[in-house]
C-alpha positions in Angstrom: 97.6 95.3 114.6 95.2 96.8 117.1 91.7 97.9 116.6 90.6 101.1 117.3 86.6 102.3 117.5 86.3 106.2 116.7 82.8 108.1 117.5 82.4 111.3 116.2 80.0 113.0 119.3 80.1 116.5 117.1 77.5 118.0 114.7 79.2 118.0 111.1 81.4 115.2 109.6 85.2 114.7 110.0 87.6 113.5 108.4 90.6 112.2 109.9 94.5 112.5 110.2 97.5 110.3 111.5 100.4 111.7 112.4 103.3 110.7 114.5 106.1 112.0 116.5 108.3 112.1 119.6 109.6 109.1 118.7 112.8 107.4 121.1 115.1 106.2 120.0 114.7 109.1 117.0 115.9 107.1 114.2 113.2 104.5 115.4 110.9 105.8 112.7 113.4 105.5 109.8 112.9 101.7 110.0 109.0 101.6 111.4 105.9 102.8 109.8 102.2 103.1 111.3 99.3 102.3 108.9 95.6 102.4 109.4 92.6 101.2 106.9 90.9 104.6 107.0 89.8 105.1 103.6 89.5 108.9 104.3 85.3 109.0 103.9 83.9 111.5 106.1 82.7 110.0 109.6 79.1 111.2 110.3 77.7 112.5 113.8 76.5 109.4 116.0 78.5 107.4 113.4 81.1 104.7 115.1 84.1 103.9 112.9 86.2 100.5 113.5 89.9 101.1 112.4 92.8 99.1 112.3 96.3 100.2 113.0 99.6 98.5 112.1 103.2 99.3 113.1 105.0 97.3 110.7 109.2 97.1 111.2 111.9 96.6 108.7 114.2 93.7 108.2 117.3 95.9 108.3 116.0 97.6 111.6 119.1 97.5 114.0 118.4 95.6 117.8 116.9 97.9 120.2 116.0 97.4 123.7 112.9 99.6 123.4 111.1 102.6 121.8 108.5 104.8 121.7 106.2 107.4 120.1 103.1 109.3 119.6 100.2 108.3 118.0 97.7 111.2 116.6 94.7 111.4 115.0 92.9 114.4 114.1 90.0 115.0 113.0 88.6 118.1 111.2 
């Protein structure tokens, strides 16, 4: 798990996303999966957000001797 702090600097509330992609080995993300604890309430301007994300593996995910991917969040 790792904590992440999200300010909204902007003028409305926003809602955000999290996608993923790029990921190496490609069939990495057929046994991972990223999580967060953002209930999906608007964030407010000025308003600081503490969010935790998780990459959680599978039991049947075969030995690898590394990955990688992109983590994105958008917010809109």
């Amino acid at each position: 798990m790792v904590t992440i702090y999200v300010k909204n600097d902007g003028d409305t509330g926003v809602v955000l996303s999290l996608e993923t992609d790029g990921w190496d080995p490609t069939d990495a993300s057929d046994y991972m999966d990223l999580v967060w604890n953002y209930d999906g309430t608007s964030i407010l301007p000025g308003q600081v957000r503490t969010i935790n994300v998780t990459l959680s593996v599978s039991e049947d995910c075969p030995a690898m001797s590394g990955f990688n991917f992109n983590i994105i969040i958008i917010g809109s």
